[in-house]
C-alpha positions in Angstrom: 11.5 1.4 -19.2 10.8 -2.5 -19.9 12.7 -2.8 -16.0 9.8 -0.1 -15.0 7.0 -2.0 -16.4 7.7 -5.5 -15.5 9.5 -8.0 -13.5 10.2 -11.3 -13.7 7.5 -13.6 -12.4 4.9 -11.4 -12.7 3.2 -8.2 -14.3 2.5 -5.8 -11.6 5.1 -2.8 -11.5 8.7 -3.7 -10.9 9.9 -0.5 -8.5 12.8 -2.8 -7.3 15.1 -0.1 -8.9 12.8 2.8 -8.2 13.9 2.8 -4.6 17.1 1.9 -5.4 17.5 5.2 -7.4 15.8 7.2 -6.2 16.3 8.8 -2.9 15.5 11.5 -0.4 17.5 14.6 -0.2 18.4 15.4 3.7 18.8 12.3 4.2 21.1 11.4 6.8 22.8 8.4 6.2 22.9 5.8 2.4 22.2 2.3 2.9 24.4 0.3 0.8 22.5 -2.1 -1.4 24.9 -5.8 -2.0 22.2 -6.5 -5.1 21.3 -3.5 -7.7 18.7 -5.2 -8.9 16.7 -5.9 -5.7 17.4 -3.2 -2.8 13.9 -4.6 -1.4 16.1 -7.6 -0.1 18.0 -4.6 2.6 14.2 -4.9 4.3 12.5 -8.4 3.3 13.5 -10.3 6.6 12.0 -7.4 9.1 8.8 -7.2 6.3 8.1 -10.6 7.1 8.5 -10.0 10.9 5.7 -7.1 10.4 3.7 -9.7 8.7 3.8 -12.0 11.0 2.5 -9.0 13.1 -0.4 -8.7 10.8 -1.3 -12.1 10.9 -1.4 -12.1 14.9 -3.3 -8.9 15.0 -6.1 -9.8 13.7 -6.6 -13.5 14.9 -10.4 -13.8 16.3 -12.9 -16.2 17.6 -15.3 -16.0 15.4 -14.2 -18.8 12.7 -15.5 -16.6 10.0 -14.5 -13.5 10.7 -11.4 -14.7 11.2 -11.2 -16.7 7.7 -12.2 -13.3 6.1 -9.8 -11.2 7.9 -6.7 -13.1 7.1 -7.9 -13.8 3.8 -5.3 -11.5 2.1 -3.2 -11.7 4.7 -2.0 -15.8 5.1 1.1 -16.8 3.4 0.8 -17.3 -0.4 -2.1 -15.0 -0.5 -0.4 -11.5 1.2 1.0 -9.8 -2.1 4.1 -8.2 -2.8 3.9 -6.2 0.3 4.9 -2.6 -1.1 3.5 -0.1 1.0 5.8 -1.7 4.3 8.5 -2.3 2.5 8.5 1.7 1.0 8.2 2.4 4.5 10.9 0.4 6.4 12.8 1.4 3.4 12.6 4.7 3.7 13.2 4.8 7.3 16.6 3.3 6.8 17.6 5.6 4.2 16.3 8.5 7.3 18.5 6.5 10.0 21.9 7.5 11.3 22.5 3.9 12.6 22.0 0.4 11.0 18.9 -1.6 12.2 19.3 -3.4 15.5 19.2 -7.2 14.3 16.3 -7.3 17.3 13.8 -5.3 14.8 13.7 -8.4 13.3 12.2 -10.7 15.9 8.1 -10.2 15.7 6.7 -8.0 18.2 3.5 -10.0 19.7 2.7 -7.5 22.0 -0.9 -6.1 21.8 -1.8 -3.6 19.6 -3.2 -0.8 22.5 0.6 -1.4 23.5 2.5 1.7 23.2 5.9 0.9 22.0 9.1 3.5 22.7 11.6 2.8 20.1 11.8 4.3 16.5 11.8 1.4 14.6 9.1 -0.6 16.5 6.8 2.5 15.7 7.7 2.8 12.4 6.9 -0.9 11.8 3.8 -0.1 13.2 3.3 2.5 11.1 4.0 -0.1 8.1 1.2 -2.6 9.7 -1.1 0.1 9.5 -0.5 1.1 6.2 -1.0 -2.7 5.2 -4.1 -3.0 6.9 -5.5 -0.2 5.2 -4.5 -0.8 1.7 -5.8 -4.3 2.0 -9.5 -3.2 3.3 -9.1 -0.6 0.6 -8.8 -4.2 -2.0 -11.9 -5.7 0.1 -14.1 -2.5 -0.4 -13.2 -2.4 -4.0 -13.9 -6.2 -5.2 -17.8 -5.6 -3.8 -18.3 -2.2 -5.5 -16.7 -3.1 -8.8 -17.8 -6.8 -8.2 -14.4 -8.6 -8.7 -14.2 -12.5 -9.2 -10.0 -12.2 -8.5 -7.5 -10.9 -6.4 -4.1 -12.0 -6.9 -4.5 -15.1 -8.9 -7.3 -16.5 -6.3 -10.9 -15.9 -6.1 -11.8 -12.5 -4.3 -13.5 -12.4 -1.1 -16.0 -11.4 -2.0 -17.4 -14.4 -4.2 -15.7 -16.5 -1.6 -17.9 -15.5 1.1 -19.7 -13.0 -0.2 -20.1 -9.1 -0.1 -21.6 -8.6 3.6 -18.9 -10.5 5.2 -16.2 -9.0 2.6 -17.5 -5.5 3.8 -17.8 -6.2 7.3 -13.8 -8.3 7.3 -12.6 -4.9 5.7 -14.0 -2.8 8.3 -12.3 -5.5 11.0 -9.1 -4.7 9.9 -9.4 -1.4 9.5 -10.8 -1.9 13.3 -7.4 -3.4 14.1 -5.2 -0.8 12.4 -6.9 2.2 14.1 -6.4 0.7 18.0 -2.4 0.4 16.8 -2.9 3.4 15.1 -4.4 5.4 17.9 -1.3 3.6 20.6 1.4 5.8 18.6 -0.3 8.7 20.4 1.2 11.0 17.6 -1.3 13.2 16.9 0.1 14.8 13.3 0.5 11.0 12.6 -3.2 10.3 13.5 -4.2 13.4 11.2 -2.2 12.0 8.0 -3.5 8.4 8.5 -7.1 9.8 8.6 -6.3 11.5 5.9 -5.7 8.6 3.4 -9.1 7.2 4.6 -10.8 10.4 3.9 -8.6 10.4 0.4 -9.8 6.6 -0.6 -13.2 7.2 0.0 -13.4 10.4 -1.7 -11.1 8.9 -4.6 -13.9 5.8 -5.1 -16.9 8.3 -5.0 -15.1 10.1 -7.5 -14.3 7.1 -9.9 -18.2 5.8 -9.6 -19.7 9.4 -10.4 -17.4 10.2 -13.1 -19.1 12.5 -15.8 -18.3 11.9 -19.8 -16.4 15.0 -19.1 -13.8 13.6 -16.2 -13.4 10.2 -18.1 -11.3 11.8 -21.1 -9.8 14.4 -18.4 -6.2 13.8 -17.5 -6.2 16.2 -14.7 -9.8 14.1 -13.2 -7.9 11.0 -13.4 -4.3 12.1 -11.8 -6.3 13.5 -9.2 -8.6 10.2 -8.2 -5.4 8.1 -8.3 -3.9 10.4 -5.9 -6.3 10.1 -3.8 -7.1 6.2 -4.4 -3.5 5.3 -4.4 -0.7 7.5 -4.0 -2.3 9.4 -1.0 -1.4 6.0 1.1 2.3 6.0 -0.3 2.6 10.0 0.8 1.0 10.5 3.5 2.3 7.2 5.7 5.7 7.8 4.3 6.0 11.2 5.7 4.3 9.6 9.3 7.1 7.4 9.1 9.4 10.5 8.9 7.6 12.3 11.9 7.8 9.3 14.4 11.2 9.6 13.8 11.9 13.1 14.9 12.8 14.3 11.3 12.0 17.9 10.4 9.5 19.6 8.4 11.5 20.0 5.4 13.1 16.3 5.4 9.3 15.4 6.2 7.4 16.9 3.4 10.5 15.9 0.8 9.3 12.2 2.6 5.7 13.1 1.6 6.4 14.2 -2.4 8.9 10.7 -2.9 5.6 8.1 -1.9 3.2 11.0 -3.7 5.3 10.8 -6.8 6.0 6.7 -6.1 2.5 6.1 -6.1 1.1 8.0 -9.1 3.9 5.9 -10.8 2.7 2.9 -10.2 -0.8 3.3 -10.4 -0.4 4.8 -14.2 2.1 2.0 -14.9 -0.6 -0.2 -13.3 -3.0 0.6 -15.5 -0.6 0.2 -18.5 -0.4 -3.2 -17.9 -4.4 -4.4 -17.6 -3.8 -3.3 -21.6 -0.3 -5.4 -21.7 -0.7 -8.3 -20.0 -2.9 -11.3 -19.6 -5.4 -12.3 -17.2 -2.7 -15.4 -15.7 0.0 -12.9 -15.6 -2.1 -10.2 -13.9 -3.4 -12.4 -11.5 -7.1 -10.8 -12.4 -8.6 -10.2 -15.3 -7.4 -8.0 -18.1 -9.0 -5.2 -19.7 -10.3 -5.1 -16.2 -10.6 -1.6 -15.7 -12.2 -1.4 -19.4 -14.8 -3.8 -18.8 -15.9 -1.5 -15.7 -16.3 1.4 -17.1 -13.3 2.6 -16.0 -11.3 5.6 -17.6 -7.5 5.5 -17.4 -4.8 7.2 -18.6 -4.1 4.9 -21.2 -7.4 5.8 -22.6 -7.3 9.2 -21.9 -4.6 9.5 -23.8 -6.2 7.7 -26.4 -9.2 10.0 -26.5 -6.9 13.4 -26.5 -5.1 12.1 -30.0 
């Protein structure tokens, strides 16, 4: 459990051996992992290639917009990277065949630029996911009125809220053209789907009653829809572009559903456990904000 909770260098969840564990049935093929301890490493060289991707995408000319933008998004400042690498992940362990070594050369071509092959699409698919969690950050730091995002100032109090707000919607911008060049349209329906979910979610978490904040059943419902729904959702779009079918899909959908609700309760365990340096914002965060979580929930029910 002390694996689950943290890793080495820093205190947001450790899932290194979450993936490698757990897996999908139907799957058609294993990947064999040299290093037990961190089966991220099978996908780390073609997650960089897709954030290289990232960075290009959304490269302006307007100096700060484009400051903004790649705010979260430059090296140093882009995170652990989860949501692509759950993704590239899982569409290995879906593959028949090995990834072609070319996967791993970044595709610069524009994002209204329909791509053919699997794994381009599913990389794709990764970006997008990406660029939506990260607006998803952006839109948060103004509403709860964050000073820190991974160890660094947010963007907000960098630049302030408007241009916070109005870089989140750029992305978001950017990750609907690529979105929208798939031309899937099940794949359309379940990424629209997560933006519906995270608004909802948010709305949710700012109009909670005193009833909902000691619910259990409130709260595993507003992080499915504030963080899991992202994790599900793109992870069974990553299935679909590959041809997979509907059962293999939906088992797809339930590992990122089940994924995400992990981390997110483990998640909040840790603004209770861990220190403001460690967490790379400050703790009791989510206390300070008014903020009910399942560690206090649980508190409330004993």
């Amino acid at each position: 459990m002390h694996r689950l909770l943290h890793s080495p260098q820093t205190a947001t969840p450790n899932f290194a051996s979450v993936f490698h564990f757990a897996s999908v049935p139907e799957a058609q093929s294993e990947v064999p992992c040299a290093d037990p301890e961190d089966p991220l490493k099978l996908v780390r060289r073609e997650v960089e290639t897709v954030s290289e991707r990232i960075r290009l995408s959304v490269v302006t000319e307007i100096p700060a917009l484009s400051h903004a933008a790649e705010y979260f998004l430059k090296f140093g400042a882009e995170g652990k990277r989860l949501r692509p690498s759950l993704l590239l992940l899982l569409a290995s362990s879906l593959s028949p065949t090995p990834t072609d070594p070319e996967m791993l050369q970044v595709d610069d071509r524009a994002s209204n630029v329909t791509v053919d092959l699997v794994r381009r699409r599913q990389q794709r698919l990764a970006e997008i996911a990406e660029l939506m969690h990260v607006t998803s950050l952006l839109h948060d730091d103004v509403i709860d009125s964050a000073e820190m995002r991974r160890g660094m100032s947010s963007l907000n109090a960098e630049v302030g809220n408007k241009l916070a707000i109005l870089a989140g919607d750029f992305l978001l911008a950017r990750a609907s053209v690529t979105l929208a060049a798939l031309r899937n349209p099940d794949v359309i329906m379940l990424m629209a789907e997560i933006l519906e979910n995270l608004v909802s979610g948010e709305i949710m978490q700012m109009t909670s009653t005193d009833d909902d904040l000691v619910s259990m059943e409130h709260y595993l419902k507003k992080t499915y829809k504030k963080t899991a729904s992202l994790m599900a959702n793109s992870s069974k779009a990553v299935s679909i572009l590959a041809g997979h079918p509907g059962k293999v899909c939906d088992l797809a959908f339930h590992y990122g559903r089940h994924l995400g609700m992990a981390f997110q309760i483990v998640d909040d365990i840790l603004d209770f456990t861990s220190s403001s340096g460690v967490l790379g914002k400050p703790a009791l965060n989510d206390l300070n904000s008014g903020i009910s979580t399942a560690p206090v929930r649980r508190c409330s029910s004993l």
